[in-house]
C-alpha positions in Angstrom: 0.0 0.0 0.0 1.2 3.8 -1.1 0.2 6.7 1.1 0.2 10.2 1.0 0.5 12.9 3.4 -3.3 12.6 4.6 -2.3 9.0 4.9 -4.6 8.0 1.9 -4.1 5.3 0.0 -2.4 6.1 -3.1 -2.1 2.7 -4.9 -2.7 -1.0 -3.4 -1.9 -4.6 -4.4 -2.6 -7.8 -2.6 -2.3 -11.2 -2.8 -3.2 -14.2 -1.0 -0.1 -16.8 0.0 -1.0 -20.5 0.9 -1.9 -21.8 4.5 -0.3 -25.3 5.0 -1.7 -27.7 7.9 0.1 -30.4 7.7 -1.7 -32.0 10.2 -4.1 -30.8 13.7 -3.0 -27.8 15.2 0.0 -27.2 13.1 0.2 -24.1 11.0 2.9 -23.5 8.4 3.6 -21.0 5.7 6.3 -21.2 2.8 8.5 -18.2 3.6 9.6 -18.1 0.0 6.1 -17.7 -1.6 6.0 -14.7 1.0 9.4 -13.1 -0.3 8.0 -13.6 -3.9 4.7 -11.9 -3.2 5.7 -9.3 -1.8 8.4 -8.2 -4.7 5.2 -8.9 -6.9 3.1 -6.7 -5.0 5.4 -4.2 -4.5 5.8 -3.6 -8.6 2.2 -3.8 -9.2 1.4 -0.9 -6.7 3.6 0.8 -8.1 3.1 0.4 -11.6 -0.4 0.7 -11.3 0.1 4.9 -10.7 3.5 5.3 -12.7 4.9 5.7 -9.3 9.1 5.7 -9.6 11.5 5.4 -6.6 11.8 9.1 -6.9 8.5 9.2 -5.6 8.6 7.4 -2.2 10.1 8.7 0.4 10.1 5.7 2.7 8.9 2.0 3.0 7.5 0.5 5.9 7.5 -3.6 6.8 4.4 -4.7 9.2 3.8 -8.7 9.5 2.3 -11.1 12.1 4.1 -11.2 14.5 5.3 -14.5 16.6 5.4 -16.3 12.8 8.9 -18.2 13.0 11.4 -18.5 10.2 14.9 -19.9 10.0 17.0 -20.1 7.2 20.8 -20.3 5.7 22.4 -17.5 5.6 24.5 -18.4 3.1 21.6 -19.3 0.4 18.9 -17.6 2.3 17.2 -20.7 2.1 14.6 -21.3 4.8 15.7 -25.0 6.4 11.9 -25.5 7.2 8.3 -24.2 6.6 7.3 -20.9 8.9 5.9 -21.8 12.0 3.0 -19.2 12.3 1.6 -18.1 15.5 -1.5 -20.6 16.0 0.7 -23.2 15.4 0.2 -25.2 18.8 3.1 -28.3 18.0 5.4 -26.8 21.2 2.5 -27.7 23.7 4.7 -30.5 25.4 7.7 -28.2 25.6 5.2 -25.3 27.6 4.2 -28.1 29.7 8.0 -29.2 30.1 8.6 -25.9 30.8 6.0 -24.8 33.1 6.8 -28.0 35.8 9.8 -25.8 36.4 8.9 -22.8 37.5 5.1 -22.5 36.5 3.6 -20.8 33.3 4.3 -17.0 34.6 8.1 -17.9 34.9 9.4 -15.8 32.3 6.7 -12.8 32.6 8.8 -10.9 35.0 10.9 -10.3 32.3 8.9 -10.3 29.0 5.5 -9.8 30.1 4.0 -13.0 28.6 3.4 -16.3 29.9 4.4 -19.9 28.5 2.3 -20.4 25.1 2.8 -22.3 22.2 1.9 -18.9 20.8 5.5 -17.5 20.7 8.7 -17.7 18.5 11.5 -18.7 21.2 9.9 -22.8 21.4 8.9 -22.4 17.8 12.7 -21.5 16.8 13.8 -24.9 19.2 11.8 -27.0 17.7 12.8 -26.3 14.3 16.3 -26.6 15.4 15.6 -30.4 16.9 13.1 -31.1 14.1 16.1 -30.3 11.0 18.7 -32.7 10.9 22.0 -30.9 11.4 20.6 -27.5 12.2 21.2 -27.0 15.7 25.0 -27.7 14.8 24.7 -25.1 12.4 23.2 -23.1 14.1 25.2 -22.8 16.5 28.5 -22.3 14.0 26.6 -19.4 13.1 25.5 -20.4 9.8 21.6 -19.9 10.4 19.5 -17.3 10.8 16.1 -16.4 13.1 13.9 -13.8 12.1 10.4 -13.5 12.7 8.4 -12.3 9.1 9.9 -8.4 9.3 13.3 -9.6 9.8 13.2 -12.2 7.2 11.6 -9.7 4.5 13.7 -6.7 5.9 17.4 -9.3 5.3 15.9 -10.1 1.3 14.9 -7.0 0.8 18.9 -5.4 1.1 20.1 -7.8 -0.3 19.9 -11.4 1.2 23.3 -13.6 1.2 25.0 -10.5 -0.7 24.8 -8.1 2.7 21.4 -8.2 3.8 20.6 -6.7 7.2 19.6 -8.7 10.0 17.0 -6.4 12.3 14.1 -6.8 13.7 12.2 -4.1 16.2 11.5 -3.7 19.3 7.5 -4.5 19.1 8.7 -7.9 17.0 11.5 -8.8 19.8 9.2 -8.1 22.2 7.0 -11.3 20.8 9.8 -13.9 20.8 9.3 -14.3 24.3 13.2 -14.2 24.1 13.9 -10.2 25.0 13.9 -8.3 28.2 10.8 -5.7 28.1 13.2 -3.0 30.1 16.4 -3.7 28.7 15.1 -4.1 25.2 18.2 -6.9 25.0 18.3 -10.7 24.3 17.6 -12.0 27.2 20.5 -14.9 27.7 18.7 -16.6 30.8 15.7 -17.6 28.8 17.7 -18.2 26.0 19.6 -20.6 28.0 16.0 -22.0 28.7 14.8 -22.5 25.7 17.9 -23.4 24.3 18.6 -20.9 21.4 21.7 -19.8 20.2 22.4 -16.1 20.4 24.1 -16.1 17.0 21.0 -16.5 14.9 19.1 -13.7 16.8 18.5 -10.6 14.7 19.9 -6.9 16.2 16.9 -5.4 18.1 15.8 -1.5 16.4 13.8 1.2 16.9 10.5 0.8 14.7 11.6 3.9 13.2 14.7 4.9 11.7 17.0 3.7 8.6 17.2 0.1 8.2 18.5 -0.1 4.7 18.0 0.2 0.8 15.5 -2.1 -1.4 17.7 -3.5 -3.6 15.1 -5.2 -5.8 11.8 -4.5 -7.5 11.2 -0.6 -9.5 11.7 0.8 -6.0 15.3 0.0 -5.6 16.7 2.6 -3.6 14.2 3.9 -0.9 15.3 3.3 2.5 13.5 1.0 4.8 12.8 2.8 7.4 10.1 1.1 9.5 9.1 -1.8 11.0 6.1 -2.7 13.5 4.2 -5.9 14.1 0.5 -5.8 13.1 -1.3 -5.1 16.0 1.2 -2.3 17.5 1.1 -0.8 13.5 -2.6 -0.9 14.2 -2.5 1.5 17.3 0.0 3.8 15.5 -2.1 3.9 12.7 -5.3 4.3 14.9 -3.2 7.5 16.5 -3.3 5.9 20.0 -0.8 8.2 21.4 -2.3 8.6 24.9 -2.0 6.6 27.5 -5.8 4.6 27.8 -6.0 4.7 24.4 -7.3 1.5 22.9 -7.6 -0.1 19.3 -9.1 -3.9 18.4 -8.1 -5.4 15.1 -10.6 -7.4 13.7 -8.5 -10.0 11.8 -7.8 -13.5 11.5 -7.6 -13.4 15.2 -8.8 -10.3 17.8 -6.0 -8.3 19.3 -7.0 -5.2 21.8 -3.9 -3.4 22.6 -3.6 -0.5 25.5 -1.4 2.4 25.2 -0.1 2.7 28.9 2.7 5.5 28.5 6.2 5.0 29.7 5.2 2.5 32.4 5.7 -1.2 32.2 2.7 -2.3 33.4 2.5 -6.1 34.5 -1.1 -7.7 33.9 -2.9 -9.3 37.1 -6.0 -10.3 34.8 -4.5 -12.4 31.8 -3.2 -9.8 30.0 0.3 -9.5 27.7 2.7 -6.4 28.6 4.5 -5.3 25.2 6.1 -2.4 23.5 3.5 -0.4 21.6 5.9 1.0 19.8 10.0 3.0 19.9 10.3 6.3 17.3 14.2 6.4 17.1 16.0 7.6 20.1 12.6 8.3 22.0 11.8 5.9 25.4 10.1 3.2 24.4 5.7 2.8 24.5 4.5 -0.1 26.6 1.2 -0.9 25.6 -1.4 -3.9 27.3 -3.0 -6.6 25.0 -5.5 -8.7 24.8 -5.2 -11.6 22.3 -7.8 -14.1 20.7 -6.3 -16.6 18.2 -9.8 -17.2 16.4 -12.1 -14.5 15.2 -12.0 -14.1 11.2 -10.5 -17.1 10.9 -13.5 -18.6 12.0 -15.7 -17.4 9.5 -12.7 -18.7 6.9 -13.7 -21.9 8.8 -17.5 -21.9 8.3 -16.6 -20.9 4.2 -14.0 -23.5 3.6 -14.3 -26.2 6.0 -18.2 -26.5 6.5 -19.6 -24.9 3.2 -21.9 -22.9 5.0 -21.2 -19.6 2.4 -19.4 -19.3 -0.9 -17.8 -15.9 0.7 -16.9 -14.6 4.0 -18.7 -11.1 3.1 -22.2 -14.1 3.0 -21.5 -14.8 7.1 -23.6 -11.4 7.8 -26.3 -11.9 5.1 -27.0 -16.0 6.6 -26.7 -14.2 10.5 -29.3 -11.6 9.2 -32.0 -14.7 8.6 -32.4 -15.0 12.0 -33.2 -12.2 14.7 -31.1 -13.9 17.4 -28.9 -17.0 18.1 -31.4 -19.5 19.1 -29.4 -20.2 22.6 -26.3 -21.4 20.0 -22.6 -20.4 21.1 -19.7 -21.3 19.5 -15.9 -21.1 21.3 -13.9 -21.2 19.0 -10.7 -22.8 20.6 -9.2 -24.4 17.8 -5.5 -24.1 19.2 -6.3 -23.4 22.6 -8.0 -20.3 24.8 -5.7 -17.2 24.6 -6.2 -14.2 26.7 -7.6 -14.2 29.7 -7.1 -18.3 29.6 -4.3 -18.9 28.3 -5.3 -22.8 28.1 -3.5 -24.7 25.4 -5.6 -27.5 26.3 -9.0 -26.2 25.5 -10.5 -27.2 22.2 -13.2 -25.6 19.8 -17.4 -26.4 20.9 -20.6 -25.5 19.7 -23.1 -25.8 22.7 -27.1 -25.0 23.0 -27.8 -27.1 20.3 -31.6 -27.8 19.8 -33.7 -28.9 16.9 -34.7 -25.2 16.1 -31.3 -24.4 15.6 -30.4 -23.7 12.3 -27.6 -22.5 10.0 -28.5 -18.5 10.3 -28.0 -19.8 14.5 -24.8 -21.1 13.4 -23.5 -18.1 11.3 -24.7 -15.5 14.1 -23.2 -17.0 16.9 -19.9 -17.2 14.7 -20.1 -13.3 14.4 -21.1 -13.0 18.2 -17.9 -15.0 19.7 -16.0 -12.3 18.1 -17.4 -9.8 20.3 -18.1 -11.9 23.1 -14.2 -12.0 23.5 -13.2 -8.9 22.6 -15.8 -7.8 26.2 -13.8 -10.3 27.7 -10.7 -8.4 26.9 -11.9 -5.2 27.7 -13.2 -6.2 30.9 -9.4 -7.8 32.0 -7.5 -4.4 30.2 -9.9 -2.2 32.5 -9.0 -3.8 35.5 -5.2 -3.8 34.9 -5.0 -0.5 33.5 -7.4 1.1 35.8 -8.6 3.5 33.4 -12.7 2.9 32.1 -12.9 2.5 28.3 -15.1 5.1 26.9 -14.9 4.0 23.3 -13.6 1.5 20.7 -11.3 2.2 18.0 -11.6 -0.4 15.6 -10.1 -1.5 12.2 -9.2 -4.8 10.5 -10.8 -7.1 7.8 -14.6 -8.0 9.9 -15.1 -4.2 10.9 -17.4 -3.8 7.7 -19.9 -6.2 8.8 -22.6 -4.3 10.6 -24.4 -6.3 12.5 -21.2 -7.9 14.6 -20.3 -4.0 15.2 -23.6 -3.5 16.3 -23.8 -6.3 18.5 -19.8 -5.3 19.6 -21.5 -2.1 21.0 -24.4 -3.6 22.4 -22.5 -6.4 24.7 -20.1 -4.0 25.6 -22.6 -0.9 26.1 -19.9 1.5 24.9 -19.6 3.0 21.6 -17.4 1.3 19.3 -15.8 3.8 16.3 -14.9 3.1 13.0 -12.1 5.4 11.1 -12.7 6.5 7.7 -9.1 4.2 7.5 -9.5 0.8 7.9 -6.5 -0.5 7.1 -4.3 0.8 10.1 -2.0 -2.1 10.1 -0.7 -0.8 6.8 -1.3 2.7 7.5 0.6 2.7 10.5 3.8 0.7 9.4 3.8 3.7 6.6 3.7 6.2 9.7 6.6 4.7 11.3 8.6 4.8 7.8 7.4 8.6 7.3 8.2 9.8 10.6 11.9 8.6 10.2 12.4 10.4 6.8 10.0 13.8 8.0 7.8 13.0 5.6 5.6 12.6 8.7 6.7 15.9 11.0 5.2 14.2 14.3 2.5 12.3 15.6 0.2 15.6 15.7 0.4 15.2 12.0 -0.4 11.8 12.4 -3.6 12.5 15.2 -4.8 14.8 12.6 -5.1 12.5 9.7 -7.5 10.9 12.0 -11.0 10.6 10.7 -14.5 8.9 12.3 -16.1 6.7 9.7 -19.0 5.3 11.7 -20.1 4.9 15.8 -22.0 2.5 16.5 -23.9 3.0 19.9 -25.1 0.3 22.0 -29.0 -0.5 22.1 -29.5 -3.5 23.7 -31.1 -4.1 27.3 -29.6 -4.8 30.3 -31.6 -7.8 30.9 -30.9 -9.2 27.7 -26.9 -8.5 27.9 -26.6 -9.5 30.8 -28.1 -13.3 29.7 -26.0 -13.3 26.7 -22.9 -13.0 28.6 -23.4 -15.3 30.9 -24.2 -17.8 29.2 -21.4 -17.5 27.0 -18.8 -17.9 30.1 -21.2 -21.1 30.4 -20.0 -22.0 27.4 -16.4 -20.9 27.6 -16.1 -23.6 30.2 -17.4 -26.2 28.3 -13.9 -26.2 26.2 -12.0 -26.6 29.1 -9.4 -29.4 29.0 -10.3 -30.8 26.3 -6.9 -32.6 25.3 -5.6 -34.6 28.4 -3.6 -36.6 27.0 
């Protein structure tokens, strides 16, 4: 995506890349279909408005975060599939893990707890999995990155003296670097038993990186780099401390802006950076994470047939005026935030002979906000601070009814900007801002622009006996696997 001062898009180009399960509750993307995409893409936006390297003043990198690669650094050559961050195949090394020291063992330091959800297991795993690559690793001969360092090392120049950086917000997900050090932590590296040579150097998220070396941009500097959902609360403007954003992708992610202050979570919450402009202290932010939101409407399209589209889930929900007692948890690699149980496993419950598909489709679109309320609820009562409103963006927030319903079961107004793509948008800002094409984040607050509020309009009563009864069936996913 292109942007202009305003921070309107200028030019776009997309493409899908494949998602690889090789078998339950492992996730794996091909790092080098994601290299070539992205040189693809990156011509096609451009050539779609004439635009010339001349023309661009900076490029940012955002990516999902946690999403493990490691390859040769002599071929640049990934040794294995990505690991992406649902895939749950490290559960017995959390468990090993945890019987020393419990799950919070680590969260001192890096403000998460023990999860198959992070890179540090992932990066072990692979290094165990790959015959010789531990020994190579530790000869120095491979590389970790998560998808921003990976992309970031091709992009100038690969085995012919590509960088290897990553940022702080990306480090920060690793579960491998000190929150107040903003260093490799050697202790948990130790722990999980990866070799300090492959790591990437830690950044700022905003400041020169590098020069494209390929594609009709060749020559722009690289100037920023944020994983998705902290891209999301720069590009929302979250600059304040309260300040919250929830992305509405593939999975739900409510991040906090807290200021200055590393704030630890007592309610099931993940401490992070938000986000480090250059030499400026570092942004700790709170977040809330859910691993299934859009992807379960992908899950309804392609696994059960249900719609030919994921735009159809609203139209089937619509056939119906409620969900007919139906809830669906979608725990399909475990319960992140505020569970945090690996163990707990996907259920639809309330189940009756009236139900129907419309029942189906609507309580789909209503676990989505179900969780998110959970998320507020647990961010409230770390931060201390009420929410008054809900900035929003990502892929579902065009589907009116789950806003609506959002509002309703959290009887707060939930906002839409006239921008929804603030992931992009924000890796752009962090770019600009190191260049000047951006002069500060004032310039940044005012490109800021409401699209749509949706106000809540639902009854007490009637909330109330929604919510309960989906922590009814919340429960019901518990410990599934117990084996």
């Amino acid at each position: 995506m292109i942007f202009d001062h305003r921070g309107r898009v200028v030019s776009v180009a997309q493409k899908d890349h494949e998602q690889i399960y090789p078998q339950p509750g492992w996730v794996e993307h091909d790092p080098l279909e994601i290299w070539r995409r992205t040189l693809e893409v990156i011509d096609e936006a451009a050539e779609a408005r004439g635009i010339r390297a001349k023309d661009i003043s900076a490029i940012g990198i955002t990516n999902q975060r946690e999403t493990t690669v490691v390859w040769d650094k002599a071929t640049g050559i990934p040794v294995y599939n990505a690991l992406v961050w649902q895939d749950t195949r490290v559960g017995e090394a959390v468990a090993k893990l945890a019987r020393d020291g419990g799950q919070d063992r680590f969260r001192a330091k890096t403000g998460l707890p023990l999860s198959t959800y992070f890179s540090g297991l992932k990066i072990a795993w692979i290094l165990d999995a790959v015959k010789g690559a531990r020994a190579a690793a530790e000869r120095g001969e491979l590389l970790f990155g998560t998808i921003d360092s990976y992309l970031l090392w091709n992009m100038t120049g690969g085995a012919n003296g590509g960088v290897h950086l990553t940022d702080v917000t990306n480090a920060s997900r690793t579960q491998l670097m000190n929150l107040a050090t903003l260093e490799w932590d050697q202790e948990i590296l130790d722990a999980l038993r990866v070799p300090r040579a492959m790591l990437p150097e830690i950044r700022s998220s905003s400041e020169p990186y590098g020069e494209l070396k390929r594609t009709s941009l060749a020559g722009v500097p690289i100037c920023g780099i944020l994983g998705d959902q902290h891209a999301a609360l720069v590009g929302q403007a979250c600059f304040q401390p309260g300040q919250v954003k929830n992305t509405y992708g593939t999975g739900c992610f409510l991040l906090m802006n807290t200021g200055e202050d590393l704030k630890a979570s007592t309610h099931g919450l993940l401490t992070t950076i938000a986000y480090k402009f250059g030499n400026a202290k570092p942004v700790y932010a709170l977040e809330g994470s859910v691993a299934i939101t859009g992807a379960l409407v992908q899950w309804v399209r392609d696994n059960l047939g249900l719609i030919e589209r994921s735009e159809d889930i609203q139209t089937l929900a619509q056939t119906v005026t409620d969900n007919g007692g139906v809830y669906f948890v979608p725990a399909f690699s475990g319960l992140y935030a505020p569970y945090w149980k690996d163990n707990a496993r996907g259920v639809i419950v309330g189940l009756t002979r009236y139900a129907n598909k419309g029942h189906i489709a609507r309580a789909v679109l209503e676990a989505t906000a179900f969780q998110t309320r959970e998320l507020v609820e647990a961010m409230e009562g770390d931060a201390g601070i009420p929410l008054n409103q809900l900035r929003t963006d990502g892929g579902m927030v065009g589907n009116d009814l789950l806003m609506q319903f959002q509002a309703d079961i959290l009887n707060r107004n939930v906002v839409r900007p006239a921008m929804r793509e603030t992931t992009a948008l924000g890796a752009a800002y962090a770019a600009g801002l190191a260049t000047g094409f951006f002069k500060d984040t004032g310039h940044l607050i005012e490109n800021w622009e409401v699209d749509h509020t949706w106000k809540p309009a639902m009854e007490d009563a009637t909330r109330d006996r929604l919510y309960r009864q989906w922590k009814k069936a919340v429960t019901r996913s518990f410990d599934w696997i117990d084996e």
